[in-house]
C-alpha positions in Angstrom: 14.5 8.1 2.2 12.9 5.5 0.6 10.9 5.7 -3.0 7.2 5.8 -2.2 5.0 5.2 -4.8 1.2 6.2 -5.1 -0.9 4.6 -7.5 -4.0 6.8 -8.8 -6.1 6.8 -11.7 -5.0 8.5 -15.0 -8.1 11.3 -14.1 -6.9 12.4 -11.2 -3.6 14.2 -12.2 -4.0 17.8 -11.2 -2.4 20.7 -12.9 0.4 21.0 -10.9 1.6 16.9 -11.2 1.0 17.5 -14.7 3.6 20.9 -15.1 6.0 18.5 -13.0 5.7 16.0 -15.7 6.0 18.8 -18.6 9.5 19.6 -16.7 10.5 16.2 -16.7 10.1 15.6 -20.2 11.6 18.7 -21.6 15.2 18.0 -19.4 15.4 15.2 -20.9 15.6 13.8 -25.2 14.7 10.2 -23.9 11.3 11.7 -24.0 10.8 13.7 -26.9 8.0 11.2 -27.8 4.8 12.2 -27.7 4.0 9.5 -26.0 5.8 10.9 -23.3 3.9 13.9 -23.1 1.2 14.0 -20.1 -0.9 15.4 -22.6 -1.1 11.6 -24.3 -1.7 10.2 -20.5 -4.5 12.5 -19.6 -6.6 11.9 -22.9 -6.1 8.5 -24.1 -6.2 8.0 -19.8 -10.0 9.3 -20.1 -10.8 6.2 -22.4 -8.7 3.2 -21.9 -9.9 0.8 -19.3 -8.6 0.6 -16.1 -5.8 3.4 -16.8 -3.3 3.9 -14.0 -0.4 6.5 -13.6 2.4 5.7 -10.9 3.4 9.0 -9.0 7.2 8.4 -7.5 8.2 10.1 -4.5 11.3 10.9 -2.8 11.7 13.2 0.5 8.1 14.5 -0.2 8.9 15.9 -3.7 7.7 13.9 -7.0 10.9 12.3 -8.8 8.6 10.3 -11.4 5.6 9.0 -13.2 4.4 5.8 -14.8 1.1 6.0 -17.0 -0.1 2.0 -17.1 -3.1 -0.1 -17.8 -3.9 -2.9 -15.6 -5.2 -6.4 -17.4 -6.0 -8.9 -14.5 -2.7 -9.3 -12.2 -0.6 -7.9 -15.7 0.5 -3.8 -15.7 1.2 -2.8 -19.2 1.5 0.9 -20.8 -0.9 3.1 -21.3 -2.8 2.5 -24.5 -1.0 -0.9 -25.3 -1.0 -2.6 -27.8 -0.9 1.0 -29.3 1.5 2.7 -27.3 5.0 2.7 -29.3 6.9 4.3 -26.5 7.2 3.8 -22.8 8.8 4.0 -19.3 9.9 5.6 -16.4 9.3 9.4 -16.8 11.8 10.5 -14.1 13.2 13.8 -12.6 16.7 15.0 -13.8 19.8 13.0 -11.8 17.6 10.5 -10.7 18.7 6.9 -10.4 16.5 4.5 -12.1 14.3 1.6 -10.2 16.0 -1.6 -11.1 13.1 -3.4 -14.2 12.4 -5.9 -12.3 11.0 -3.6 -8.9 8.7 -2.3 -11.1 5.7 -4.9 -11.0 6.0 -4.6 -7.4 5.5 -1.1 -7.2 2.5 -1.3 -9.2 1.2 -4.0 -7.2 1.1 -6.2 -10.5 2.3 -9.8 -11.2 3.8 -9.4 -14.2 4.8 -6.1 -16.6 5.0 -6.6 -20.2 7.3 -3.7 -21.9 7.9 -3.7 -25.9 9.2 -0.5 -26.3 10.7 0.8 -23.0 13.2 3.6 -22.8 16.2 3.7 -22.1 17.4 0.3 -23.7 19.9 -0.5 -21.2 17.6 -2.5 -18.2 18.7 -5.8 -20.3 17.6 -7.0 -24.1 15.8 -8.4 -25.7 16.5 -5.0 -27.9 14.9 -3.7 -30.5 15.7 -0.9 -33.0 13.6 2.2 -34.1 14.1 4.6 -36.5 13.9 7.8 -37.5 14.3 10.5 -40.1 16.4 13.9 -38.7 16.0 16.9 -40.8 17.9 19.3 -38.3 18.8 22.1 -41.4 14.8 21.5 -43.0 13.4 19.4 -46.1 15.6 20.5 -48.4 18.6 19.7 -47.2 17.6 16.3 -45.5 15.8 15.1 -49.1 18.8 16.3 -50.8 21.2 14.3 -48.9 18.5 11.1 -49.3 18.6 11.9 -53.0 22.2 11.4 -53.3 22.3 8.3 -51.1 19.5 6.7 -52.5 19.0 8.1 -56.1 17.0 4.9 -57.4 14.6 4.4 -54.6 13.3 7.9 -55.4 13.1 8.2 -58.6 11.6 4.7 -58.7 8.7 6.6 -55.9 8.2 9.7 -58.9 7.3 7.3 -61.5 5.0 4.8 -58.9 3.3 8.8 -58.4 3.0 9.6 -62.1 1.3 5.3 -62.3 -0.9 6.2 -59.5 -2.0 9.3 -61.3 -2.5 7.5 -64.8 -4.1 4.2 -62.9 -6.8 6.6 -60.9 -7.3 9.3 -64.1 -6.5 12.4 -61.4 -3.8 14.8 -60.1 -1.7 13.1 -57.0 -1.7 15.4 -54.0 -1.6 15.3 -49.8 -3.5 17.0 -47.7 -2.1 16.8 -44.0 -3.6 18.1 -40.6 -7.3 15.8 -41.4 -9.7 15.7 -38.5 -12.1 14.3 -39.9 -14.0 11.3 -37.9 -15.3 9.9 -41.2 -11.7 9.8 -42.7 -10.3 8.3 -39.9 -13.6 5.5 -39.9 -12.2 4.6 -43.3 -8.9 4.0 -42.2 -9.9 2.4 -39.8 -12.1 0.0 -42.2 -9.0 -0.4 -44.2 -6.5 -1.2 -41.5 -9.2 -4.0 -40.0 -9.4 -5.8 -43.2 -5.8 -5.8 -43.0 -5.8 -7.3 -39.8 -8.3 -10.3 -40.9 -6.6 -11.0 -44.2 -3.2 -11.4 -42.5 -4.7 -13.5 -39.4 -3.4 -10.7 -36.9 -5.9 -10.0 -33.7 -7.8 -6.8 -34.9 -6.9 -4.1 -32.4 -9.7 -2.3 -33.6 -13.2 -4.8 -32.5 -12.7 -4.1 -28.5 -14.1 -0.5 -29.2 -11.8 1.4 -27.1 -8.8 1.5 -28.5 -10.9 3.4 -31.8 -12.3 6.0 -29.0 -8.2 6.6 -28.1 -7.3 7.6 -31.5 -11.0 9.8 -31.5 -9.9 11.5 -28.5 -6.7 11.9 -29.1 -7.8 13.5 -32.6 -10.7 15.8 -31.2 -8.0 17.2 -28.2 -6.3 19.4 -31.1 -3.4 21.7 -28.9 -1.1 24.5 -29.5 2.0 21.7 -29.6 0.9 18.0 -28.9 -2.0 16.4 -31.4 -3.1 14.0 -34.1 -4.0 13.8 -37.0 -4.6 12.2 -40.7 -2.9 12.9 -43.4 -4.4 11.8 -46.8 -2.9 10.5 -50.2 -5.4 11.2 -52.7 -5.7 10.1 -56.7 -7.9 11.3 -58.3 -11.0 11.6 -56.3 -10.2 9.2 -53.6 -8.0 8.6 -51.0 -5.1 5.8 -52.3 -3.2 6.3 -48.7 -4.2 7.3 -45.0 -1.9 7.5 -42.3 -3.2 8.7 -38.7 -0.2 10.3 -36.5 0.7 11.5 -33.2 2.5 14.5 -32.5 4.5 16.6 -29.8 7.3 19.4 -29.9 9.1 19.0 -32.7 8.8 15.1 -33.6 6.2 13.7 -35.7 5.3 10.3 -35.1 4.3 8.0 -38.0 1.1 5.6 -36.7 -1.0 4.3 -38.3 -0.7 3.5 -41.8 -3.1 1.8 -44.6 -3.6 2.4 -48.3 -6.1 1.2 -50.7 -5.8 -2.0 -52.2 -6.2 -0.7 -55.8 -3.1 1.8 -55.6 -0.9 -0.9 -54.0 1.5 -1.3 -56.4 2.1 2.4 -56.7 3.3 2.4 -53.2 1.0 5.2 -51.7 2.1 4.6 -48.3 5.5 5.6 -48.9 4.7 8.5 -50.9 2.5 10.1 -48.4 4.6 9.5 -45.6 7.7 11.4 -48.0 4.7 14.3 -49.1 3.8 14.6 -44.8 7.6 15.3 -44.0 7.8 18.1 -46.8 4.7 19.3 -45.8 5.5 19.3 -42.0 8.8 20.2 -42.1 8.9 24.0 -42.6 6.0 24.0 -39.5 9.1 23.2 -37.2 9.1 19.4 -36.7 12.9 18.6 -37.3 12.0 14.5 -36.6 9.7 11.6 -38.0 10.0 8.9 -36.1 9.1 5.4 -38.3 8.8 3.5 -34.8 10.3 -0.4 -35.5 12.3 -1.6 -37.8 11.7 -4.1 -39.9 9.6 -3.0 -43.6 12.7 -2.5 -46.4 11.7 1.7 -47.7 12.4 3.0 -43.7 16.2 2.6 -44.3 15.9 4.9 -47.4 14.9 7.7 -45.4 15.9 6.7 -41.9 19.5 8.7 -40.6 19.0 8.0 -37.0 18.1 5.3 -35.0 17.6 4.2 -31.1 17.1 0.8 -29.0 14.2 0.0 -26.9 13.7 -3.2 -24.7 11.3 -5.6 -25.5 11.0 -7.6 -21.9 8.7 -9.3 -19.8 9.3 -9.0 -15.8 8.1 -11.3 -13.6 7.3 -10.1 -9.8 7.6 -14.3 -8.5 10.6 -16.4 -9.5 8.3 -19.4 -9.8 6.6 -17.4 -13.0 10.1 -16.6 -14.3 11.2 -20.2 -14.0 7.8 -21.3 -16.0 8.3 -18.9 -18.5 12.1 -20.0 -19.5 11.6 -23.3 -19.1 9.4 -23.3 -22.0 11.7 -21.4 -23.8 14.4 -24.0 -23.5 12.1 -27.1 -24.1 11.1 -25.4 -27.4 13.0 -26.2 -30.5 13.1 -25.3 -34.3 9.3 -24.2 -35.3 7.7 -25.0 -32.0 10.3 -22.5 -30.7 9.2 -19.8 -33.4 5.7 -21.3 -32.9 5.7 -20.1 -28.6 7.5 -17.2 -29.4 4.8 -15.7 -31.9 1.9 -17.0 -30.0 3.1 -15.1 -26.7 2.9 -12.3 -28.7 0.0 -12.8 -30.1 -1.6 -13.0 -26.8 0.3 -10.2 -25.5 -1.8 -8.2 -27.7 -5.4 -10.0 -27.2 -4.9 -9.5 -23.5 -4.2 -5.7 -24.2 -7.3 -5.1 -26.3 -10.1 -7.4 -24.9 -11.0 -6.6 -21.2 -13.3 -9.1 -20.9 -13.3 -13.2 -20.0 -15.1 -14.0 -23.1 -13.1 -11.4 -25.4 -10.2 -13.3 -24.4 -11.0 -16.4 -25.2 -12.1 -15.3 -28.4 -8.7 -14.1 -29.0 -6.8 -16.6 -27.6 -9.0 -19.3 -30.2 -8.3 -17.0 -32.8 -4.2 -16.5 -32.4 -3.7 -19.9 -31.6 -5.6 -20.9 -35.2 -3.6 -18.4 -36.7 -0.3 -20.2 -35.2 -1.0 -23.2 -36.0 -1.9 -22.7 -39.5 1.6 -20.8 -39.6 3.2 -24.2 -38.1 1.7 -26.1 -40.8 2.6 -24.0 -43.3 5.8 -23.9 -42.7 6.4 -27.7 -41.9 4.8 -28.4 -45.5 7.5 -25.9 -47.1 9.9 -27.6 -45.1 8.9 -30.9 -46.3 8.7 -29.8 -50.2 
């Protein structure tokens, strides 16, 4: 028979589509994410705007979900720009739709995935990374201390600046709930995002009542949380993270701008795996790679797709043909402004919101084009 697919809000899963889900993610490692979890789906599902789940069936038993949000004619996962982690979350010896069904099924025009799982429907790919402590902390830091003696020892004497610098002890305290705390990273995190002319994923409002909910909806094994570098009397690092099972995932990072050069984001996310370790969680996933210190404590890694499918062949043909008209910096130029707009079209559910975005990322771009055509020149 035939896959039929029924398309409901993220609300109405009952308990008994939600224990399916729980089986489907436990058969299978592909989902050991959190962001697997039906627990993530049902919360952040409760907030984000126009949040959709896909229920898959097959001879009248469900075979799959697909939590998405809808933007115009565009499906996109749940919680994006947020959301690390997606795709089909399917029964056991299932085959998988074919990428490009998927829009259809969803009754979308387009589906924008940047971290779907598996990583075989086609690159772009892109690799994650994570840290594996399968015998605990001590073994896994002891191996990293071996491999990587100077990076560490280089991190003990940045901790021993930061305590000089700030005229206090160094410590982290993990498992925060605390709304103000996560206010101020918030703060942080959106100066970060105006000083580096990135859209701030923060000003449509929602996406800060996600993290909220997700931080208030403390249960026996899926969460988050903050955990919090402090020096001295203040905070130098705040990182908020999601959590399921046994893997800890890495989120949201900022630090203070003061304690910058004492790298205090590093040095809470090495204090967070000691700490959380012995409580069972045997990985930390860093998410994308890319920033230099995740190799130094990064022993395992996976491949996502990074994709855009297109439900018309007349959208498809637009799309590439643009690609191969663009050369050198105008190339690099469309490539970062689609993904800036990928993320203002995530974020801002309204007409005006958009085309404030839109403004803003293309300014950005260009300024970037510029910049880079006068370095070229010099």
């Amino acid at each position: 028979m035939n896959l039929k697919v029924d398309l409901i809000r993220a609300d109405e899963l009952g308990d008994g589509e939600r224990a399916v889900w729980r089986s489907f993610v436990a058969a299978d490692k592909a989902y050991d994410s959190p962001f697997f979890w039906p627990d993530f789906t049902e919360i952040a599902g409760q907030v984000v705007p126009d949040a959709r789940v896909a229920v898959f069936h097959r001879d009248g038993q469900i075979v799959g979900f697909f939590p998405y949000q809808m933007r115009g004619r565009a499906a996109q996962p749940l919680a994006a720009p947020m959301n690390d982690y997606h795709g089909l979350i399917l029964a056991p010896g299932q085959q998988r739709p074919l990428l490009a069904a998927i829009p259809g099924f969803l009754e979308a025009e387009t589906l924008r995935v940047n971290g779907w799982v598996p990583a075989d429907y086609g690159g772009p790919n892109a690799q994650v990374l994570m840290a594996s402590l399968p015998d605990g902390w001590d073994a896994y830091f002891a191996e990293r201390m071996q491999s990587h003696t100077k990076f560490f020892k280089d991190k003990e004497r940045a901790r021993r600046s930061l305590a000089r610098d700030r005229g206090g002890e160094v410590w982290t305290e993990v498992d925060v709930r605390d709304p103000a705390r996560l206010d101020e990273l918030i703060a942080w995190k959106r100066d970060q995002y105006q000083r580096t002319g990135r859209h701030d994923v923060f000003a449509c409002g929602w996406t800060v009542d996600v993290l909220k909910a997700l931080m208030a909806a403390d249960r026996p094994d899926f969460g988050a949380a903050l955990a919090i570098l402090w020096a001295g009397d203040r905070p130098a690092a705040l990182e908020f993270s999601l959590y399921g099972g046994s893997r800890y995932h890495f989120w949201f990072p900022s630090y203070a701008a003061d304690a910058a050069r004492c790298s205090p984001g590093i040095l809470l996310s090495q204090d967070t795996m000691r700490l959380k370790a012995p409580e069972g969680f045997s990985v930390f996933d860093f998410g994308f790679a890319g920033e230099f210190y995740k190799k130094y404590f990064c022993n395992k890694e996976d491949w996502v797709t990074e994709k855009v499918v297109y439900r018309s062949a007349w959208r498809k043909m637009a799309h590439t043909a643009l690609d191969r008209v663009s050369v050198g910096p105008a190339k690099a130029l469309t490539g970062s402004l689609r993904r800036r707009w990928a993320v203002v079209e995530a974020c801002e559910t309204t007409t005006v919101g958009r085309l404030r975005g839109a403004a803003s990322s293309a300014a950005a771009g260009l300024d970037r084009l510029a910049s880079h055509s006068q370095s070229g020149a010099a």
